[in-house]
C-alpha positions as CSV (number, residue, x, y, z in Angstrom):
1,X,0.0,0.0,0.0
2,X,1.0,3.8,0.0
3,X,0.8,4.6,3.6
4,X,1.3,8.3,5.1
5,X,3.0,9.1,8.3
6,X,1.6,12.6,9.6
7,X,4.2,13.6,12.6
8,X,7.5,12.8,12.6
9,X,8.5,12.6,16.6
10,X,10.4,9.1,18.0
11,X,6.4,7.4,17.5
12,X,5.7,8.5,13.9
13,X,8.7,7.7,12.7
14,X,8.9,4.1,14.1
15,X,5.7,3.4,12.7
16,X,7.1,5.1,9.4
17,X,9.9,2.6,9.7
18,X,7.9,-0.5,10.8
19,X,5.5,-0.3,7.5
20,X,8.9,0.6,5.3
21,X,10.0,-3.0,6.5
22,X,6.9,-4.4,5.5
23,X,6.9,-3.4,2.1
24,X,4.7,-0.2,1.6
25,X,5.9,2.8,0.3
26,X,5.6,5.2,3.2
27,X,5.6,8.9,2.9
28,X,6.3,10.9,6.4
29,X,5.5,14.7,6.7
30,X,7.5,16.1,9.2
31,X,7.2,19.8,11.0
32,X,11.6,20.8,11.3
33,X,13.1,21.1,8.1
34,X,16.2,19.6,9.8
35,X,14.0,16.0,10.5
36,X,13.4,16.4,6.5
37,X,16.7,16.7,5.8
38,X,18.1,14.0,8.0
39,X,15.3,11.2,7.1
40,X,16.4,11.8,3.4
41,X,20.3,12.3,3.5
42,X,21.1,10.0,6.5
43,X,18.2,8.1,7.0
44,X,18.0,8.9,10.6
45,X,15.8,11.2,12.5
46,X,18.6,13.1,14.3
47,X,16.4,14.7,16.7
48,X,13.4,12.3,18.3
49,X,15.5,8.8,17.4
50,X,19.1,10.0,17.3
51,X,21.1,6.5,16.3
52,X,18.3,4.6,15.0
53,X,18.9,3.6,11.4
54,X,15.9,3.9,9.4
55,X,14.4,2.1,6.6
56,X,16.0,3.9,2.9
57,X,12.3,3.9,1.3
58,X,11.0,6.5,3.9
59,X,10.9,9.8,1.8
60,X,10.1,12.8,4.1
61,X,8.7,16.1,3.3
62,X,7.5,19.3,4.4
63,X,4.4,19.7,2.6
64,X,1.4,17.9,4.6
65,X,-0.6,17.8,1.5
66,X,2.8,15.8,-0.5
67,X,3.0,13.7,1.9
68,X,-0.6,12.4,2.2
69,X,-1.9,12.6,-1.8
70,X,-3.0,9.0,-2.7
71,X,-2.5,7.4,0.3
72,X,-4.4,4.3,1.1
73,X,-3.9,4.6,5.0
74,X,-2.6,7.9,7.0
75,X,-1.7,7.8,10.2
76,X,-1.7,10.6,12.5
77,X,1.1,10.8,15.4
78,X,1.2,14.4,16.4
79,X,1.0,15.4,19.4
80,X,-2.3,15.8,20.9
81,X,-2.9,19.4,21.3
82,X,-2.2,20.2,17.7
83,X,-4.1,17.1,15.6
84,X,-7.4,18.8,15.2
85,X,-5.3,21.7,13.4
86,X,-3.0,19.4,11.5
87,X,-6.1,17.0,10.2
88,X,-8.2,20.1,9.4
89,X,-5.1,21.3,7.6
90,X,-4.8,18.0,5.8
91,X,-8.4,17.3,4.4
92,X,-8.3,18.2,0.9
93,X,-5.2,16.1,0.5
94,X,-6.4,12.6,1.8
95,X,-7.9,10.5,-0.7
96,X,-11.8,10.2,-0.5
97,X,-11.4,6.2,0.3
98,X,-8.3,6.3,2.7
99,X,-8.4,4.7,5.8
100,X,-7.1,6.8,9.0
101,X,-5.3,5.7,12.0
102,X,-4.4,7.7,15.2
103,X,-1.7,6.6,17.0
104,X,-2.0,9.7,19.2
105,X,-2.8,9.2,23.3
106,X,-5.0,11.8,24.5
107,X,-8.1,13.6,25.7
108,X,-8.2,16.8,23.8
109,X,-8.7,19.7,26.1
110,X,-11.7,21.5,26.4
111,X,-13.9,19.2,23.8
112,X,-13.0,16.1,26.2
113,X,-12.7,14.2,22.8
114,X,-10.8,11.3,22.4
115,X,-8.1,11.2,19.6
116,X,-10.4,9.0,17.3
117,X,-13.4,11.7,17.5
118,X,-10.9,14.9,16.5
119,X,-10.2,12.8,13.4
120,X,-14.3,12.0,12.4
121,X,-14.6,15.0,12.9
122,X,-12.2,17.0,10.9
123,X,-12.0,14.3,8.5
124,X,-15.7,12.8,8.1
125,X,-16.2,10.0,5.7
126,X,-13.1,7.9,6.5
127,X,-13.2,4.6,8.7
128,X,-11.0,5.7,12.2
129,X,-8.5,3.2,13.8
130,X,-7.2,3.7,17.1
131,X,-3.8,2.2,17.8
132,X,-2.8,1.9,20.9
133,X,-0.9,-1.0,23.4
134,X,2.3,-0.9,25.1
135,X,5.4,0.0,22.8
136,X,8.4,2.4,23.4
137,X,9.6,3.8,20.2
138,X,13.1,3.4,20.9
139,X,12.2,-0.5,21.3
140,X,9.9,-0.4,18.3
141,X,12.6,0.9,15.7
142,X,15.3,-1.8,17.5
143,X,12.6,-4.6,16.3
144,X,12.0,-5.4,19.7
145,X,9.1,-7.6,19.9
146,X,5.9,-5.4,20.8
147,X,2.4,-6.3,20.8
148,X,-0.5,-3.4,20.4
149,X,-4.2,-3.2,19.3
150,X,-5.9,-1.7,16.5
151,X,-9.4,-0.7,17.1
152,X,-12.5,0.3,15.2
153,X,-15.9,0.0,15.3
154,X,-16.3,-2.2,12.8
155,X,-13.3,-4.8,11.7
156,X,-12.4,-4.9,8.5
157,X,-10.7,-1.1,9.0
158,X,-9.1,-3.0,12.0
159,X,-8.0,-5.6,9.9
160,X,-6.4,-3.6,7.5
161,X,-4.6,-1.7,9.8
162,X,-3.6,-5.4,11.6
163,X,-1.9,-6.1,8.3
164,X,0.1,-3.4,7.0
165,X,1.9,-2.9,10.4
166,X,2.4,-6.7,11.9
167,X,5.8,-8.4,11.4
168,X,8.2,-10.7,12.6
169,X,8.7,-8.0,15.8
170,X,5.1,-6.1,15.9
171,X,1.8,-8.0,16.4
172,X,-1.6,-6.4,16.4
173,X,-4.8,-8.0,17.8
174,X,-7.6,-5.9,16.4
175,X,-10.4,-4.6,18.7
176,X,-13.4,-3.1,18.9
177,X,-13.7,-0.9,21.9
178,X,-12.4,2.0,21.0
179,X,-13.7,4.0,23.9
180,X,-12.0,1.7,26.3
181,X,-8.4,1.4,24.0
182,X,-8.4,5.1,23.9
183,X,-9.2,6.4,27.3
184,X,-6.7,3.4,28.4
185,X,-3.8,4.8,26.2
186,X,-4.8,8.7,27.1
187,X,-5.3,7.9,31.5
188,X,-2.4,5.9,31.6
189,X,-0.2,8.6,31.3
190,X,-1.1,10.2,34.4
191,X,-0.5,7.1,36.6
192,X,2.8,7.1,35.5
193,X,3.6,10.9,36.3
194,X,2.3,10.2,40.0
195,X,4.5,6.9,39.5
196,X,7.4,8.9,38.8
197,X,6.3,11.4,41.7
198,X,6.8,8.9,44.1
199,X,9.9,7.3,43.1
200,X,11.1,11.0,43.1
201,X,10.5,11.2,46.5
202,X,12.5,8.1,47.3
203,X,9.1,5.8,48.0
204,X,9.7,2.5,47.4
205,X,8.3,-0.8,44.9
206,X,5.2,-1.1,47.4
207,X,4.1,2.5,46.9
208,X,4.3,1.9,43.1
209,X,2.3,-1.1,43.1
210,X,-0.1,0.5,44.9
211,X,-0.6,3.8,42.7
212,X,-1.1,1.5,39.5
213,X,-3.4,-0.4,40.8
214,X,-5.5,2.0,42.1
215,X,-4.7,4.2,39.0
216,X,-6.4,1.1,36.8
217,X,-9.2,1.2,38.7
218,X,-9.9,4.6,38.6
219,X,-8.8,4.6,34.8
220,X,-11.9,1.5,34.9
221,X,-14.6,3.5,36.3
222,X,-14.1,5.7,34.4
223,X,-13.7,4.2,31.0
224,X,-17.0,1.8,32.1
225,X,-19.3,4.8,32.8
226,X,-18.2,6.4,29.2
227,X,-19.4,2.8,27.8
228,X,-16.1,0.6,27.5
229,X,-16.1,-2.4,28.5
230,X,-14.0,-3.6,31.8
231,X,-11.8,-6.2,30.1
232,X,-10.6,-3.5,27.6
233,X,-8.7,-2.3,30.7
234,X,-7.1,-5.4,31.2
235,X,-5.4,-6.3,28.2
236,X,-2.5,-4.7,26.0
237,X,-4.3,-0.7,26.0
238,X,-5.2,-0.7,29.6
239,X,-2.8,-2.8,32.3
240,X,-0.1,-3.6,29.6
241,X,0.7,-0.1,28.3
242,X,0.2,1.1,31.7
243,X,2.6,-0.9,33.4
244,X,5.1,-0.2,30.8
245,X,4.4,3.7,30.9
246,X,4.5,3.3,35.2
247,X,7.7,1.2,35.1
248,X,9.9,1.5,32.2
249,X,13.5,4.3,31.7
250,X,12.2,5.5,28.4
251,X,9.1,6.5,30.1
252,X,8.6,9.9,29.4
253,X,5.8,10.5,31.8
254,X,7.2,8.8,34.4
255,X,10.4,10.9,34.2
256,X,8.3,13.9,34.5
257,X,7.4,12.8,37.8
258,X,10.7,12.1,39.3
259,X,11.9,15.3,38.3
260,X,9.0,17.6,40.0
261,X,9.0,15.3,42.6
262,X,12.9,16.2,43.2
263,X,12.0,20.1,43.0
264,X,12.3,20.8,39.2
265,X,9.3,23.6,38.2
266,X,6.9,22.4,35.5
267,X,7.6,24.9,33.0
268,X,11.5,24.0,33.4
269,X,10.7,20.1,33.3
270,X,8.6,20.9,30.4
271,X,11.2,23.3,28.1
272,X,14.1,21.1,28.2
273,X,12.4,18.8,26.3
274,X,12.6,17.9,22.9
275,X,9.3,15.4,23.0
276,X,5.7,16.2,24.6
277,X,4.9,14.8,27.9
278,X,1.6,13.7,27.0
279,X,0.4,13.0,31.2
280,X,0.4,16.8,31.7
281,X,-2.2,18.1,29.7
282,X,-4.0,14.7,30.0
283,X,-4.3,15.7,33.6
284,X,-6.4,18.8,32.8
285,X,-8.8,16.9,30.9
286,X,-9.5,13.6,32.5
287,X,-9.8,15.4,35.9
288,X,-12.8,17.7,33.6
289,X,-14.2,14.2,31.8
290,X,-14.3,12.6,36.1
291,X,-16.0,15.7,36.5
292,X,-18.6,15.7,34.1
293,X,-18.8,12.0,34.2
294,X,-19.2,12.2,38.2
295,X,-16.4,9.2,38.6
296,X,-14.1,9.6,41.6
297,X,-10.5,10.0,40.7
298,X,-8.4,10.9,43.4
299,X,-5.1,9.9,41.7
300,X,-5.9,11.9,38.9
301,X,-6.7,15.1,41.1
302,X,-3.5,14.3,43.3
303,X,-1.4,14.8,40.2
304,X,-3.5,17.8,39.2
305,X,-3.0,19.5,42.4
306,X,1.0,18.7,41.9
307,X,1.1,19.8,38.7
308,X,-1.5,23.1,38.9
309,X,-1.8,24.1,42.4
310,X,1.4,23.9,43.7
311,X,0.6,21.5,46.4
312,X,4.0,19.3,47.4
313,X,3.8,15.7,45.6
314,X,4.6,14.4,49.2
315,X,1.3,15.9,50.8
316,X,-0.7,15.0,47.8
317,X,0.4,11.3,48.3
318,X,-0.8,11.5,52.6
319,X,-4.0,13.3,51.6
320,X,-4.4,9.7,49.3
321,X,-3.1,7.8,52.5
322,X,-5.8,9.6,54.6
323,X,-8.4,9.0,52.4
324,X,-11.6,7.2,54.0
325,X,-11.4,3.7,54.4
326,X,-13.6,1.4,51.9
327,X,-13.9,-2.2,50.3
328,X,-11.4,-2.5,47.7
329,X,-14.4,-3.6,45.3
330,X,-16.4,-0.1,46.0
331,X,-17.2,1.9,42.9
């Protein structure tokens, strides 16, 4: 097929990669004229995978509309705060009967809309796959063996998504509860913030188990009152991506944590960055969605209050301690 890549950070340009392997002729816009530059000359993206040798049939460009003209399947993996703008921008280049996917994690701000519903709606007409699961990039362009899930409504979008990116290294299990693989992929990054938070503060493997437990239930509720079904949150898009997000060094999230947890400002944490923490504005609008949805999510506004209030992570974490005792099965 002729697959597009629309964002060219570490993600994009793994899956970029990953499909180049498999025999499509992949197209990948990028926003730095620099990542153009360095896909095409060196076949490496110098700046999100610095070291990772890429596959020679990736051709980069700076022109969304280049990049995505006859496409059979374009998938988005910008950052979350910009995709409505990008898609928009991209509409009258995507062919009439291509197939989206949005590898993206996130709850837009303000519209509470998941990933998959900024796409429908700036691009209506084309089936949406959400792709989500537990998968470093780093790991990803290595050929480390990763397993994700590709959901959509109804399969056969699923199933062509399932086929142009599994390989030797990358398996996809399609699904069909995109609610539940989205709001896994989008909640799970705020787990792993207060994760970090409390490995920051020198609290040990006991105070981690706890936190992701408790942070899948409330991810649960959640997801179960918005009309996904519990078991979503047990497989790859719920527990398995966040017990890679909550646990592993590449963890960008989870680094986050540590460092405000050690004293680092937000806005510092945030600038000497390269990629986007996706947990921090994640945290604005899942502790909105609990609102609206009236779901109880006192991890969620324990990170909030870190992150926006200025209330020290190591109060935040004894106002959870204090919290009034219950049955562990109470919803």
């Amino acid at each position: 097929m002729r697959c597009a890549v629309v964002g060219a950070g570490a993600w994009g340009t793994a899956l970029a990669d990953l499909m180049a392997r498999n025999g499509h002729d992949v197209s990948l816009w990028a926003l730095e004229p620099e990542v153009v530059q360095s896909i095409n000359t060196a076949h490496e993206n110098s700046r999100y995978l610095a070291g990772a040798p890429l596959d020679p049939g990736i051709v980069a460009h700076e022109g969304l509309g280049t990049a995505c003209v006859r496409a059979d399947l374009v998938l988005f993996a910008t950052p979350s705060h910009v995709l409505r703008g990008i898609a928009g921008s991209a509409l009258h280049a995507i062919e009439r009967d291509a197939t989206l996917v949005v590898a993206t994690k996130g709850i837009e701000r303000g519209s509470l809309a998941v990933m998959s519903d900024v796409l429908a709606e700036q691009l209506p007409g084309h089936p949406v796959v959400a792709l989500s699961g537990p998968s470093f990039a780093a790991e990803v362009v290595a050929r480390q063996p990763t397993a994700v899930v590709a959901a959509c409504a109804t399969p056969a979008p699923a199933e062509m998504v399932q086929r142009a990116l599994s390989g030797d290294e990358f398996r996809v299990y399609t699904h069909d509860d995109v609610i539940g693989v989205e709001l896994g992929g989008a909640l799970k990054n705020v787990v792993a913030v207060a994760t970090g938070m409390a490995e920051g503060l020198g609290m040990g493997y006991n105070a981690r188990a706890a936190l992701i437990t408790r942070g899948l239930a409330e991810m649960t509720r959640l997801g179960v009152r918005m009309g996904a079904s519990p078991l979503t949150f047990a497989g790859l898009a719920g527990m398995g991506d966040l017990v890679l997000t909550c646990t592993g060094a590449l963890s960008r999230n989870r680094s986050l944590g540590v460092e405000i947890a050690q004293g680092v400002s937000l806005d510092k944490a945030l600038a000497q960055r390269h990629t986007v923490a996706e947990g921090v504005m994640t945290t604005h609008s899942a502790r909105a969605l609990a609102a609206r949805e009236g779901i109880e999510m006192p991890i969620v506004s324990a990170v909030y209050r870190i992150l926006f209030e200025d209330q020290s992570p190591r109060a935040a974490i004894a106002e959870l301690m204090r919290r009034e005792l219950r049955a562990e099965g109470d919803t």
